[in-house]
VEXDOTI-61363 format. One record per residue (C-alpha): residue in three letters; z, x, y. Coordinates in nm, 3 decimals, m for minus. Layout:
N
+------+---------+---------+---------+
| resn |      zz |      xx |      yy |
+------+---------+---------+---------+
|  ALA |       Z |       X |       Y |
...
+------+---------+---------+---------+
! end
This chain:
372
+------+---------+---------+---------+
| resn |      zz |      xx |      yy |
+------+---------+---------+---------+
|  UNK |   0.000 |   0.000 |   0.000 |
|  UNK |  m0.056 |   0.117 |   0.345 |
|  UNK |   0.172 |   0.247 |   0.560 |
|  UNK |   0.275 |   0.024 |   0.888 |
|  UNK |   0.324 |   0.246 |   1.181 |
|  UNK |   0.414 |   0.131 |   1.552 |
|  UNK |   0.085 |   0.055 |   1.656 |
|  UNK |   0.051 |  m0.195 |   1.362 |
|  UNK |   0.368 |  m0.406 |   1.505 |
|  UNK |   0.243 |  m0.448 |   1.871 |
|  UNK |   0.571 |  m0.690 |   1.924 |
|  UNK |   0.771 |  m0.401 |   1.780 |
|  UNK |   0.634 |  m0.196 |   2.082 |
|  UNK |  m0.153 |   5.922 |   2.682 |
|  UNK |  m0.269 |   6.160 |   2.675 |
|  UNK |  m0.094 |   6.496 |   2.710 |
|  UNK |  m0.061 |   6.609 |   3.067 |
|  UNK |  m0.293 |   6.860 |   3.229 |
|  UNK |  m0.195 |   7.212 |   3.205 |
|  UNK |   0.000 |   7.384 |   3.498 |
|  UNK |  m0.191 |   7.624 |   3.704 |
|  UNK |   0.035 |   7.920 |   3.738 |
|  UNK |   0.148 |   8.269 |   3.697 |
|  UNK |   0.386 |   8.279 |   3.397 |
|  UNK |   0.436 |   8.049 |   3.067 |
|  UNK |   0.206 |   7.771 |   3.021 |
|  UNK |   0.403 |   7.445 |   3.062 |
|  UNK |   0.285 |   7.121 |   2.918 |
|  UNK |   0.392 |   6.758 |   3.080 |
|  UNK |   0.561 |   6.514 |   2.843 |
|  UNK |   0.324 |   6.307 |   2.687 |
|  UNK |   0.302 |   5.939 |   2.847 |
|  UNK |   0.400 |   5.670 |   2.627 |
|  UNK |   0.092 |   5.499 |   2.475 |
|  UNK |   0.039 |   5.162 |   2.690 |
|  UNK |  m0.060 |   4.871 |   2.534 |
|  UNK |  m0.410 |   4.786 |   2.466 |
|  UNK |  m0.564 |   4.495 |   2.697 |
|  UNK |  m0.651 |   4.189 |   2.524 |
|  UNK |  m1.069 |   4.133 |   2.555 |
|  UNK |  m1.098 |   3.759 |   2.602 |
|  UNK |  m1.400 |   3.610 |   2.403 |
|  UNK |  m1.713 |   3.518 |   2.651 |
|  UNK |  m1.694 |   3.220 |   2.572 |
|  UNK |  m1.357 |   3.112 |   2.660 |
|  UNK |  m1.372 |   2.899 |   3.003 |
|  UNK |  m1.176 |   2.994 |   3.292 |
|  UNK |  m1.095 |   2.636 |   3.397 |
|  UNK |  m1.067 |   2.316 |   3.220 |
|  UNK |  m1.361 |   2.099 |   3.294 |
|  UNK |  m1.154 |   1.787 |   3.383 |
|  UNK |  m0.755 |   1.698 |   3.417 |
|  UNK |  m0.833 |   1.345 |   3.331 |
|  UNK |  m0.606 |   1.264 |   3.022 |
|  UNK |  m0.822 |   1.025 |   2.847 |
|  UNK |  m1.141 |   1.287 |   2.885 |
|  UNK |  m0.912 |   1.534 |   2.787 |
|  UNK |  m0.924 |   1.327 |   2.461 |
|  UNK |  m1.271 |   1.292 |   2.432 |
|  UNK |  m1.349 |   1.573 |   2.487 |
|  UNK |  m1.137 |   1.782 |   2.259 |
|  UNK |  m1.204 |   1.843 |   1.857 |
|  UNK |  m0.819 |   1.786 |   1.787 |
|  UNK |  m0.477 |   1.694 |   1.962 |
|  UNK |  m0.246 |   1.890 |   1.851 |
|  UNK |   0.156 |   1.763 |   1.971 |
|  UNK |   0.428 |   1.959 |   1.937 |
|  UNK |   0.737 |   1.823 |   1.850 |
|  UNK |   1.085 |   1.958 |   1.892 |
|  UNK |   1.256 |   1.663 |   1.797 |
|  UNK |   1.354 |   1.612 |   2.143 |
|  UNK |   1.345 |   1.337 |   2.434 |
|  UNK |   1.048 |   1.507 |   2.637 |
|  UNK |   0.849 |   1.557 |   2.329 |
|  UNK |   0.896 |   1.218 |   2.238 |
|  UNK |   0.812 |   1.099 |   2.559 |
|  UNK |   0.523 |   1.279 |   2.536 |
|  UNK |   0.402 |   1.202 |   2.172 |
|  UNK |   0.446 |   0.851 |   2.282 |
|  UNK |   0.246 |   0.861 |   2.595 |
|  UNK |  m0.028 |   1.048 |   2.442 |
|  UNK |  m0.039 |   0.846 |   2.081 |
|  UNK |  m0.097 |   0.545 |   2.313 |
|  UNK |  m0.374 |   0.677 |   2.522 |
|  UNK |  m0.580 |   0.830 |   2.154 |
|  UNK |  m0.438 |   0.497 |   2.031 |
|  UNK |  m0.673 |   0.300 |   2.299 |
|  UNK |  m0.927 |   0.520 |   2.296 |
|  UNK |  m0.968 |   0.459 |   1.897 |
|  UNK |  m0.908 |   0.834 |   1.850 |
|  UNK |  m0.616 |   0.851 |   1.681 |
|  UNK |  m0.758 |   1.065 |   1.389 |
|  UNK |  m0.760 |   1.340 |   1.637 |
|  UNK |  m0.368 |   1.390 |   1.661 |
|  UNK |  m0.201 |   1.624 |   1.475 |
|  UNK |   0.193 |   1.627 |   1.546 |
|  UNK |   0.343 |   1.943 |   1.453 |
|  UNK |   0.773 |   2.098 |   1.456 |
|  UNK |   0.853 |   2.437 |   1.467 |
|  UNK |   1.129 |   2.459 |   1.202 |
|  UNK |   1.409 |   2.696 |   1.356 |
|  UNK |   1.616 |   2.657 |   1.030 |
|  UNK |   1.983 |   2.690 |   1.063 |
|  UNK |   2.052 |   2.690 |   1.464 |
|  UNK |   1.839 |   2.362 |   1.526 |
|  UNK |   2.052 |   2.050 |   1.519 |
|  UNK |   2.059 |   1.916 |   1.213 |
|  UNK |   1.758 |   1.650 |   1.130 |
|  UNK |   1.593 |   1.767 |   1.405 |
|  UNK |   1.269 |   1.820 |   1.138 |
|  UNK |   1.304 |   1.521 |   0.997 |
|  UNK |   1.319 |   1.285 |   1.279 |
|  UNK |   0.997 |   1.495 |   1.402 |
|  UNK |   0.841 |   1.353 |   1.076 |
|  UNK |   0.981 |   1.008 |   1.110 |
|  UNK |   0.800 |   1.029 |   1.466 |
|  UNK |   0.475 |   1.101 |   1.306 |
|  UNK |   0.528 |   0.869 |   1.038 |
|  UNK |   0.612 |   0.582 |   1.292 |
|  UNK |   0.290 |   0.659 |   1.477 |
|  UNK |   0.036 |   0.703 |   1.216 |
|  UNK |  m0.035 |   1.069 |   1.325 |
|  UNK |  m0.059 |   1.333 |   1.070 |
|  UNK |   0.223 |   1.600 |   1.056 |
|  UNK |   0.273 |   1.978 |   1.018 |
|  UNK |   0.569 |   2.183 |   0.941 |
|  UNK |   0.538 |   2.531 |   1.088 |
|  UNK |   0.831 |   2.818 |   1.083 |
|  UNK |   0.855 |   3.180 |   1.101 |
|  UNK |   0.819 |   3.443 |   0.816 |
|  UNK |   1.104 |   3.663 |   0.724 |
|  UNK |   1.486 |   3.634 |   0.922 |
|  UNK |   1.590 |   3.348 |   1.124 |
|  UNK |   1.700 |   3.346 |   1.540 |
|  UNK |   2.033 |   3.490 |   1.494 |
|  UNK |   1.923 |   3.748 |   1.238 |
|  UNK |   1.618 |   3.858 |   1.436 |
|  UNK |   1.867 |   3.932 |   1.733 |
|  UNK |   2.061 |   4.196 |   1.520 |
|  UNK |   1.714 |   4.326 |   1.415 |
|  UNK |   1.625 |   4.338 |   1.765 |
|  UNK |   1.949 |   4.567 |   1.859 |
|  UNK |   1.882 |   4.779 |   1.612 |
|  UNK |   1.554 |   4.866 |   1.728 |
|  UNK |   1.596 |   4.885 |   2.100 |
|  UNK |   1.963 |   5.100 |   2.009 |
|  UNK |   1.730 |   5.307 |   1.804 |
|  UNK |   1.510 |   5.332 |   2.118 |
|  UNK |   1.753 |   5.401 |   2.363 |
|  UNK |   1.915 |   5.626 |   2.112 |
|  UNK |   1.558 |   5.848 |   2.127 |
|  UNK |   1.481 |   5.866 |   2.498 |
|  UNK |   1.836 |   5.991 |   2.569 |
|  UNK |   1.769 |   6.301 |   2.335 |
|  UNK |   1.430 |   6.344 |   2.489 |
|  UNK |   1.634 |   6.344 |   2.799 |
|  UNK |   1.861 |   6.629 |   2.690 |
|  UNK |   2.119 |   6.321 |   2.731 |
|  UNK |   2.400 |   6.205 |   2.459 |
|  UNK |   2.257 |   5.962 |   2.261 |
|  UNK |   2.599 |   5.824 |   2.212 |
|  UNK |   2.611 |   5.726 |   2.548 |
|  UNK |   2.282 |   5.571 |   2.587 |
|  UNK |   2.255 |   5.216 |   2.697 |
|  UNK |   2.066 |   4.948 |   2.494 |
|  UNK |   1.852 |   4.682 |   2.594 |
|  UNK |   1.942 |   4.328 |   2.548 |
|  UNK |   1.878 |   4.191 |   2.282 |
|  UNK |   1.969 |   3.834 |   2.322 |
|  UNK |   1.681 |   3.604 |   2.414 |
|  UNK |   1.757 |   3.506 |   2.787 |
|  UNK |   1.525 |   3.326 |   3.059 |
|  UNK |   1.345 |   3.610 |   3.147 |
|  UNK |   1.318 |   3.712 |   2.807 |
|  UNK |   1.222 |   3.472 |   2.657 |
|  UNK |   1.067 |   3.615 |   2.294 |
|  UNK |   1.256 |   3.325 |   2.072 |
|  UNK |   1.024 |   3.071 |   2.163 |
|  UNK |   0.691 |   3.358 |   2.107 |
|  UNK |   0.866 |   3.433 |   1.742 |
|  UNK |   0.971 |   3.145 |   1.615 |
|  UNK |   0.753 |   2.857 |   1.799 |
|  UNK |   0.429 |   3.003 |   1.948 |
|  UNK |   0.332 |   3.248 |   1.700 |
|  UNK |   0.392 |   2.987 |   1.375 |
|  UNK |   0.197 |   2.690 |   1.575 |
|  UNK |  m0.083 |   2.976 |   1.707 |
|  UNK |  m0.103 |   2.966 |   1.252 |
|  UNK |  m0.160 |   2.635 |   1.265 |
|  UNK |  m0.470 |   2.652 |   1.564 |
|  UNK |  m0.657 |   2.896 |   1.262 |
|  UNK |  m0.588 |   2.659 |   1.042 |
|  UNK |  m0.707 |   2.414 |   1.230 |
|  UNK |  m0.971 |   2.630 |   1.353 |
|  UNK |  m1.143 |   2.690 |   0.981 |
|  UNK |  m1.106 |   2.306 |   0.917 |
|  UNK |  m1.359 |   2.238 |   1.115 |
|  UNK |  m1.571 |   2.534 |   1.127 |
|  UNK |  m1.860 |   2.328 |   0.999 |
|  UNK |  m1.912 |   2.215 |   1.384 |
|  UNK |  m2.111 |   2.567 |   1.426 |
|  UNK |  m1.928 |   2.609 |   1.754 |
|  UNK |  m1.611 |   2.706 |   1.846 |
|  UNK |  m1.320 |   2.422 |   1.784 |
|  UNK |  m1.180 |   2.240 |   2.080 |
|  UNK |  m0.779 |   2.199 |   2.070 |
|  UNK |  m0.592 |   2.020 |   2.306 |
|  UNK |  m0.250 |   2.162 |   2.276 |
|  UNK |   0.013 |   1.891 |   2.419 |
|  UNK |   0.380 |   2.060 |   2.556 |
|  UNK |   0.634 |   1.860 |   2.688 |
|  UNK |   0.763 |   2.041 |   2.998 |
|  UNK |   0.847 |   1.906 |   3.286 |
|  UNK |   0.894 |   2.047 |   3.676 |
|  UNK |   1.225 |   1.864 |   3.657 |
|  UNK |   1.359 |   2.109 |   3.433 |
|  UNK |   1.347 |   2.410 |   3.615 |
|  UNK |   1.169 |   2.614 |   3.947 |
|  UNK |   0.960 |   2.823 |   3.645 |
|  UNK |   0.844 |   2.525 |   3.488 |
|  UNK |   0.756 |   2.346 |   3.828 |
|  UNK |   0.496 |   2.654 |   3.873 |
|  UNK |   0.301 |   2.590 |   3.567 |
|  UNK |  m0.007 |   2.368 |   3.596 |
|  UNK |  m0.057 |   2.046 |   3.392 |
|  UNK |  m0.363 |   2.139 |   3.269 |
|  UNK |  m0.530 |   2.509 |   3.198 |
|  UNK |  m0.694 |   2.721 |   2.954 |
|  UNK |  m0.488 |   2.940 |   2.753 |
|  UNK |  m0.699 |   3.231 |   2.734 |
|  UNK |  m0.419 |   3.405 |   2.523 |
|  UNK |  m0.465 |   3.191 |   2.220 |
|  UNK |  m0.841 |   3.121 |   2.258 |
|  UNK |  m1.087 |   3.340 |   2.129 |
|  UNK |  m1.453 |   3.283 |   1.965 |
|  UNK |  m1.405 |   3.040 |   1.689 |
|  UNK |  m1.138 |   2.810 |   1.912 |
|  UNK |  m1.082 |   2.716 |   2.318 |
|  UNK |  m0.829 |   2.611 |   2.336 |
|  UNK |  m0.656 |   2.380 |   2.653 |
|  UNK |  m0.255 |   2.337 |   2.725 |
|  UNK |  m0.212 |   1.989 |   2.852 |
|  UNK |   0.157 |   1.920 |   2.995 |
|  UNK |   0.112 |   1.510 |   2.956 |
|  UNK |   0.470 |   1.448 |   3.172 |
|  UNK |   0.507 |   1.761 |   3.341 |
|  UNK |   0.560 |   1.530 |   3.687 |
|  UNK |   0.814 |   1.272 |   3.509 |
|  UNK |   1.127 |   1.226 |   3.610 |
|  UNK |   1.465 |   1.244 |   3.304 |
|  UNK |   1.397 |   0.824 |   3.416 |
|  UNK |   1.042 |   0.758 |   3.347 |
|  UNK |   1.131 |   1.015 |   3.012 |
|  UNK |   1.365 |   0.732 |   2.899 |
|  UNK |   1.178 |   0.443 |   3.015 |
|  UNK |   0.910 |   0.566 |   2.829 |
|  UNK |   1.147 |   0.616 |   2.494 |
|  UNK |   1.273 |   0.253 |   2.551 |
|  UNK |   0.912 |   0.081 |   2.517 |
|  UNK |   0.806 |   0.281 |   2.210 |
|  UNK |   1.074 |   0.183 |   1.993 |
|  UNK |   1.092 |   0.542 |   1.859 |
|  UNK |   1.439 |   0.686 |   1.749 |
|  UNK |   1.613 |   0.973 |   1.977 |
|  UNK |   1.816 |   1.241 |   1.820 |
|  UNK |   2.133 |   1.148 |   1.813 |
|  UNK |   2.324 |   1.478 |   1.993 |
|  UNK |   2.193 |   1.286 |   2.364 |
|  UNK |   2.450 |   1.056 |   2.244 |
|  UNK |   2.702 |   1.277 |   2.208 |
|  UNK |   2.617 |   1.445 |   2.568 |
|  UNK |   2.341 |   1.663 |   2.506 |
|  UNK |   2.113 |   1.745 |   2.778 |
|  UNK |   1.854 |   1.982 |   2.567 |
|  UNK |   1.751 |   1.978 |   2.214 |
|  UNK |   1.625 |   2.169 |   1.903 |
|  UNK |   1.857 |   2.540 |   1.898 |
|  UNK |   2.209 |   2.417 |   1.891 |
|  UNK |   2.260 |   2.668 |   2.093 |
|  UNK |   2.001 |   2.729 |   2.334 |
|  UNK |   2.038 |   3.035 |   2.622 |
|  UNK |   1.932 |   2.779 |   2.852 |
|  UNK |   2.137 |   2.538 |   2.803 |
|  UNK |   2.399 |   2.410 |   3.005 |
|  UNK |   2.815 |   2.480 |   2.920 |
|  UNK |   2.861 |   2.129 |   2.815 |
|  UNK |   2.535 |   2.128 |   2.610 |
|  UNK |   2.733 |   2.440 |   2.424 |
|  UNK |   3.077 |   2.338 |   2.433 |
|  UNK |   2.942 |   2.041 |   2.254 |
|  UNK |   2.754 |   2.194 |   1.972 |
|  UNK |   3.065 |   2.385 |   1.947 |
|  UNK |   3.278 |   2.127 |   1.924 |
|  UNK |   3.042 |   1.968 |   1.651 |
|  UNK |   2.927 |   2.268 |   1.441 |
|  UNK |   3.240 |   2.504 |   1.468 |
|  UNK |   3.063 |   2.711 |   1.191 |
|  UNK |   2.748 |   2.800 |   1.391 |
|  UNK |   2.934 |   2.897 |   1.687 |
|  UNK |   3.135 |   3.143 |   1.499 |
|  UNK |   2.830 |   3.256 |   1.354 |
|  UNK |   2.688 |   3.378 |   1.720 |
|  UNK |   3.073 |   3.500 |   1.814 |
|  UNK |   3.034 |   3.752 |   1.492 |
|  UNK |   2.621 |   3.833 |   1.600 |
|  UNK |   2.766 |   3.887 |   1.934 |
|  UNK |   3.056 |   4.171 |   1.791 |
|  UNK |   2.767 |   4.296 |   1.607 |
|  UNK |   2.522 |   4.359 |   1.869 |
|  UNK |   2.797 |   4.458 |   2.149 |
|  UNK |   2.659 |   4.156 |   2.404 |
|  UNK |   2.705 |   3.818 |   2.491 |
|  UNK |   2.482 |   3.583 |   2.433 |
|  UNK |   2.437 |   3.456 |   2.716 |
|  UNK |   2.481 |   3.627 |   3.065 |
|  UNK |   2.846 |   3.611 |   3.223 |
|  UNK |   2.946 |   3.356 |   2.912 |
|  UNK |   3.038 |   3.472 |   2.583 |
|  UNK |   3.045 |   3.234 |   2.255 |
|  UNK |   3.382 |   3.349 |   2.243 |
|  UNK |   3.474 |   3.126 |   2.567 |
|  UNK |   3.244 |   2.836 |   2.446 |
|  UNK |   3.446 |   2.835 |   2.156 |
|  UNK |   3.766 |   2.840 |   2.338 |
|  UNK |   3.686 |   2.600 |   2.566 |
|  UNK |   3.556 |   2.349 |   2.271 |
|  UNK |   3.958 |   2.451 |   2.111 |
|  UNK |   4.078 |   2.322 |   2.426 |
|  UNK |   3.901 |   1.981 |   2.450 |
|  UNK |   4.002 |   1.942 |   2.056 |
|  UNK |   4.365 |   1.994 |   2.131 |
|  UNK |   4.383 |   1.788 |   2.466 |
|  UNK |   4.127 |   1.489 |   2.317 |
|  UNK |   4.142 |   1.523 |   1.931 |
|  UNK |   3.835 |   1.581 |   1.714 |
|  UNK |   3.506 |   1.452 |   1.910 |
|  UNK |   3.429 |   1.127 |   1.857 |
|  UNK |   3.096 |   0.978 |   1.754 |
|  UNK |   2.997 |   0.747 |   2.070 |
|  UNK |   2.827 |   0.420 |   2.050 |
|  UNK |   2.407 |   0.456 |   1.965 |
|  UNK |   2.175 |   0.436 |   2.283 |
|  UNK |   2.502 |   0.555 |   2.481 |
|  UNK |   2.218 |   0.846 |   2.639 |
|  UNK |   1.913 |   0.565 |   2.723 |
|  UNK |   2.140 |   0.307 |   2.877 |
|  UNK |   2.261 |   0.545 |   3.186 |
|  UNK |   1.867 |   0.512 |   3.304 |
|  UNK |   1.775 |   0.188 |   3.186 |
|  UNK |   2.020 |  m0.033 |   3.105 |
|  UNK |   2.227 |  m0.191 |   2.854 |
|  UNK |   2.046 |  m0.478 |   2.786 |
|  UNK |   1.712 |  m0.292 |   2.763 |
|  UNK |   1.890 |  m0.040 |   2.559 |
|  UNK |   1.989 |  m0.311 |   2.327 |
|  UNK |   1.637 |  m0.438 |   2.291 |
|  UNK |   1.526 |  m0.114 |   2.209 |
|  UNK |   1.784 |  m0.047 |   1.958 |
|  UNK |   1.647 |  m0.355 |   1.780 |
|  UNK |   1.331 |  m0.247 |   1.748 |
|  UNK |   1.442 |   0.062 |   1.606 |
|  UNK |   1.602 |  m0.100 |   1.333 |
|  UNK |   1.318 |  m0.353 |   1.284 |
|  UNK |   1.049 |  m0.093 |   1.287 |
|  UNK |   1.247 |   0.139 |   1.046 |
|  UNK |   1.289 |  m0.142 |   0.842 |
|  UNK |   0.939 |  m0.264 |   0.813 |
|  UNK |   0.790 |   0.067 |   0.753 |
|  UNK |   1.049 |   0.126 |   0.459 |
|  UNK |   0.928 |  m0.201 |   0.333 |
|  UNK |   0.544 |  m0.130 |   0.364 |
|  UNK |   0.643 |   0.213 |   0.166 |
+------+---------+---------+---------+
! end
């Protein structure tokens, strides 16, 4: 039997240096550290996109491809942009896909992804990283750039011992989690993708859907809502970064969660202001103090990566004081309670819509279960 989905329930809506010219011994300049080797971007590649129009975005493109954290702005966004392939009678073009961060996403983060596709009649994909996880990829990373550090002071005539490292956290301006474990495992998917349809004799347009916003920070309100990523295009693919809701507000985010009848993750509930890593460098203190509150065994897992590496995690705040402060709230409030569902949605919209949308949750969970 076929699967309903929500579109099926409308009402349910160097080189060594030159030698020295002198009298005396021949001295040689240190040799330059080799630079990196600029990228050649394929011919073919455009600069620009050749509209900003969502729905000829859609036309125009081989495959949408939506990536899904598992939170509110990328189900605002897989919402928003379901509907518009949805009228266009394109919907075999989406692909959904989640970046599995394993053990510091919130739990059933991955599956609710899936339940999103599932809801919407989109195909999914399950992407993750080869080899060690966030945490274990930081220690990985000390060792290296202690190893580093460790080498330049010798070359220095310096005690190694005293050399400083690098950090190795992940941090705003460093920002190599999200290249690791999210862009390089979904830039997988674009060849697979890619050699699915190399039959077209040309090379494969992608539109790649993100959901950030301006709202969220003065980096993101830089970026455009529409351009070419030259970085991940090349001969056989072009492909085009489309930022659907990059000019919504956290309201119209909610609003548009309300009308689909999709489930949220849960943690908003509970406070959250971010999703997907539990504990996320750019996350807010009560986005932490929460997940620390809730998953005690995580956050002592970053105290002990912390020790380890000689850091804090984050700048100026330690998982050691996250931790403390969660202690604090546990002793003064008792163990955190789970609040009511929609507690998040009905700050923006209401509690009556919020209850409407609640029941179509339920009804639309219910009715695909049944049609399964």
């Amino acid at each position: 039997m076929q699967t309903a989905t929500l579109f099926d329930l409308p009402a349910l809506t160097g080189r060594p240096g030159p030698r020295q010219a002198a009298t005396g011994p021949i001295q040689r300049k240190p040799r330059a550290a080799p630079g990196r080797k600029k990228r050649t971007v394929h011919p073919s590649v455009p600069l620009t996109p050749s509209t900003t129009v969502p729905d000829e975005l859609i036309r125009e493109t081989d495959r949408v491809l939506i990536s899904n954290s598992g939170g509110k702005d990328s189900l605002a966004m897989a919402s928003y942009v379901v509907g518009r392939a949805r009228a266009l009678n394109m919907l075999d073009k989406v692909i959904m896909v989640h970046a599995d961060l394993g053990r510091v996403e919130w739990a059933g983060t991955a599956e609710l992804a899936a339940e999103h596709a599932r809801l919407l009649g989109v195909r999914f994909e399950v992407v993750r990283a080869s080899g060690a996880d966030l945490l274990d990829r930081v220690v990985l990373r000390w060792q290296k750039l202690k190893a580093k550090a460790e080498r330049e002071a010798v070359e220095r005539g310096e005690d190694p011992a005293a050399a400083v490292v690098a950090p190795a956290w992940p941090s705003s301006a460093a920002r190599w989690c999200t290249s690791d474990v999210k862009r390089g495992p979904i830039w997988t998917l674009l060849t697979k993708l890619t050699a699915e349809l190399s039959h077209l004799g040309r090379p494969v347009r992608i539109l790649n859907c993100i959901g950030q916003r301006a709202a969220e920070s003065a980096q993101r309100a830089k970026l455009k809502p529409v351009e070419i990523d030259r970085s991940a295009s090349n001969g056989k693919r072009h492909i085009t970064t489309w930022r659907p809701i990059h000019a919504w507000s956290d309201a119209a985010v909610w609003r548009e969660i309300a009308e689909s009848g999709l489930p949220y993750h849960e943690a908003y509930d509970w406070g959250n202001r971010r999703l997907s890593c539990m504990f996320c460098v750019l996350g807010c203190v009560g986005d932490l103090v929460n997940a620390a509150r809730r998953v005690p065994e995580m956050a002592a897992a970053y105290a002990r990566t912390e020790v380890v590496v000689g850091a804090d995690f984050k700048v100026g705040l330690s998982m050691r004081e996250i931790v403390r402060r969660a202690a604090e709230l546990e002793a003064e409030h008792g163990p955190a309670a789970r609040p009511p569902r929609g507690t998040a949605m009905s700050g923006y919209v209401g509690k009556s819509t919020t209850a409407l949308y609640l029941g179509r949750v339920d009804t639309l969970r219910a009715a695909v279960a049944l049609a399964a």
